[in-house]
DODREN-268505 format. One record per residue (C-alpha): residue number from 0; residue in three letters; chain; x, y, z. Coordinates in Angstrom, 1 decimal, decimal comma, padded with zeros to 4 digits. Example, Ala and Ser with C-alpha at 12.3 -4.5 7.8 and 13.67 -1.06 7.14 Angstrom:
# DODREN-268505
+-----+-----+-------+--------+--------+--------+
:   n : res : chain :     c1 :     c2 :     c3 :
+-----+-----+-------+--------+--------+--------+
:   0 : ALA :     A :  012,3 : -004,5 :  007,8 :
:   1 : SER :     A :  013,7 : -001,1 :  007,1 :
+-----+-----+-------+--------+--------+--------+
This chain:
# DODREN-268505
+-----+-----+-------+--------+--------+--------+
:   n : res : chain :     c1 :     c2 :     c3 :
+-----+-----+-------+--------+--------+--------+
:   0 : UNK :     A :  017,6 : -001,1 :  028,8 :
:   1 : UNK :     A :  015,0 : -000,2 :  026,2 :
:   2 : UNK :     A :  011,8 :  000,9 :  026,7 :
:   3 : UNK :     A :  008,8 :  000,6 :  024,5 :
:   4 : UNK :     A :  008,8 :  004,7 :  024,0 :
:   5 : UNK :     A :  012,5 :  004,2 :  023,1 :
:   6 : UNK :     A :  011,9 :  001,3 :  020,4 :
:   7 : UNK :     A :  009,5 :  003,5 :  018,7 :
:   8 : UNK :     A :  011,9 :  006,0 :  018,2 :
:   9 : UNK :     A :  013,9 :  003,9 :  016,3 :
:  10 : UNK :     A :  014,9 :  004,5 :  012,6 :
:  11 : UNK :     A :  013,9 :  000,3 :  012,1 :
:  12 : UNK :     A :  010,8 :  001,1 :  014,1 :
:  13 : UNK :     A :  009,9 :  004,0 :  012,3 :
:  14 : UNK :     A :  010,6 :  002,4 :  009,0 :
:  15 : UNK :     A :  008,6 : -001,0 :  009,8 :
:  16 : UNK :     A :  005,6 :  001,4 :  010,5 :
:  17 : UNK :     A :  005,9 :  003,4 :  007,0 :
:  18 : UNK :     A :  006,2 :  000,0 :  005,3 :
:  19 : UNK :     A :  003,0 : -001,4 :  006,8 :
:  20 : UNK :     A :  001,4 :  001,8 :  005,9 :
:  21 : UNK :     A :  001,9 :  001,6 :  002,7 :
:  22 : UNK :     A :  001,5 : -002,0 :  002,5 :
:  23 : UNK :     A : -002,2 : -001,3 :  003,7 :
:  24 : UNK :     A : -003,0 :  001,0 :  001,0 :
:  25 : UNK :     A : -001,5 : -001,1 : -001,7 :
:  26 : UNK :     A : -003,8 : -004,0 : -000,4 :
:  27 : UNK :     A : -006,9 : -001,7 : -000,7 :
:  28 : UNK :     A : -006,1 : -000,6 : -004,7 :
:  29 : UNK :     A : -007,9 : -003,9 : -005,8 :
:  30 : UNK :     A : -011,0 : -002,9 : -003,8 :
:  31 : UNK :     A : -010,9 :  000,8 : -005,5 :
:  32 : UNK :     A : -010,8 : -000,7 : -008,9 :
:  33 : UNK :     A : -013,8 : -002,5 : -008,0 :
:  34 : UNK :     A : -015,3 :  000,4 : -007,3 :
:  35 : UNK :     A : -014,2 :  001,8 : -010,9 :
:  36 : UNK :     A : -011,6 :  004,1 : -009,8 :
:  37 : UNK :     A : -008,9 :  004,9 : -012,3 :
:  38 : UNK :     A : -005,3 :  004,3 : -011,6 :
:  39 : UNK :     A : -004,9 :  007,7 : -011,1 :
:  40 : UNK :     A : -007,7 :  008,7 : -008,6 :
:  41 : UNK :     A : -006,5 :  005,7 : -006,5 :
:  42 : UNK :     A : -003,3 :  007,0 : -006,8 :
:  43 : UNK :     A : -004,2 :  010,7 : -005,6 :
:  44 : UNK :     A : -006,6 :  009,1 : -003,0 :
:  45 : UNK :     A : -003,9 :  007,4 : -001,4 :
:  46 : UNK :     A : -001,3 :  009,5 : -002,0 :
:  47 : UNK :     A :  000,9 :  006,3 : -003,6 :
:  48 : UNK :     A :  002,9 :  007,1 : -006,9 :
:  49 : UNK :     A :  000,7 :  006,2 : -010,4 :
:  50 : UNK :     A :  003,7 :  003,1 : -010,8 :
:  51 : UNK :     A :  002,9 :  001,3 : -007,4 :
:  52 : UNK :     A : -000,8 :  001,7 : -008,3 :
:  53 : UNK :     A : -000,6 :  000,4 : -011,6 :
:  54 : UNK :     A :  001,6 : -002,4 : -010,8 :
:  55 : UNK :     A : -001,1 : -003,8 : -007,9 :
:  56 : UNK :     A : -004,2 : -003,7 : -010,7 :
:  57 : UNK :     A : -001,7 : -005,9 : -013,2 :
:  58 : UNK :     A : -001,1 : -008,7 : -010,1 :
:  59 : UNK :     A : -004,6 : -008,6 : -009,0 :
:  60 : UNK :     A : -005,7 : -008,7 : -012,9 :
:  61 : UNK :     A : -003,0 : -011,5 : -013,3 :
:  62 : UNK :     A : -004,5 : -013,4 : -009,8 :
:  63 : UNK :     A : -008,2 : -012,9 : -011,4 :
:  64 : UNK :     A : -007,2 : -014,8 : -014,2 :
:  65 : UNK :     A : -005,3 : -017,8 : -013,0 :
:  66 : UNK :     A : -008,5 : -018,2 : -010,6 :
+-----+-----+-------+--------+--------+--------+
């Protein structure tokens, strides 16, 4: 039987975990252009590639609009 120390040494455990990482820091890229931070800094800040960044300010630009 599997123990909790065993599930997290999973490939699906360890991938679930990188997702939601990344998923937080995509959900804070509206909140750092806010701030006024390029697409770029955000970028470097979070260590996500320019592409991912860029394509989180065009939703949250889109959302802004159609509110």
């Amino acid at each position: 039987m599997f123990s909790l120390s065993d599930l997290r040494q999973t490939k699906v455990w360890q991938e679930a975990l990188e997702e939601g990482r990344i998923q937080a820091k995509l959900d804070s890229v509206p909140r750092f252009l806010a701030l006024g931070l390029s697409v770029e800094q955000i970028a470097q800040a979070l260590e996500l590639e320019v592409e991912q960044v860029r394509q989180v300010a065009q939703q949250s630009c889109k959302n802004r609009n159609n509110d």
